[in-house]
C-alpha positions as CSV (number, residue, x, y, z in Angstrom):
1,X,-125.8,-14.8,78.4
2,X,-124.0,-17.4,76.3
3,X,-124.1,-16.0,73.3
4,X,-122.7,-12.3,74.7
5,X,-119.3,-14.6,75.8
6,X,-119.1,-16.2,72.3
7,X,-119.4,-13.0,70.2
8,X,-117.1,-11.6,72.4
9,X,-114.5,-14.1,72.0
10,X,-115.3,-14.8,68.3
11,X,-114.8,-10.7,68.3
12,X,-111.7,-10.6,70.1
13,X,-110.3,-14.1,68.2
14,X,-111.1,-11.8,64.8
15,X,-109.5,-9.1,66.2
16,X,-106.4,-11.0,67.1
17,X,-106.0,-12.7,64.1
18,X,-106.7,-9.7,61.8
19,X,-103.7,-7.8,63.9
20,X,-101.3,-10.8,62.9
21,X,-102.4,-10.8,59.1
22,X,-101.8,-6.7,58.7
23,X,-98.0,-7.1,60.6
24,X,-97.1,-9.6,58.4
25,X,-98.3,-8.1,55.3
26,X,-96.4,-4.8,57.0
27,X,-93.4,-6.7,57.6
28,X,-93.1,-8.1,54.2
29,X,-93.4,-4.3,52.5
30,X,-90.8,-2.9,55.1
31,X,-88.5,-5.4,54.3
32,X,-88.9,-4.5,50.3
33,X,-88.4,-1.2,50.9
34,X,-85.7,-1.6,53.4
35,X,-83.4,-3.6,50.7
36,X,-84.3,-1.3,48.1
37,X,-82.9,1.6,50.7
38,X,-79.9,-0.1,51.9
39,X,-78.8,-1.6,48.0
């Protein structure tokens, strides 16, 4: 029963931090593309 809590909060820590690495990364090429727009 242990084990089914930690994989699901390993999976849902994962998740989480995944999320925050790909809206970065998005952020960063919308703001390129946003000053190659507006300049």
């Amino acid at each position: 029963m242990k084990w089914v809590i930690f994989q699901s909060l390993g999976g849902l820590g994962l998740f989480l931090f995944g999320m925050k690495i790909m809206s970065e990364g998005l952020q960063k090429v919308a703001g390129k593309k946003m000053r190659q727009i507006l300049a």
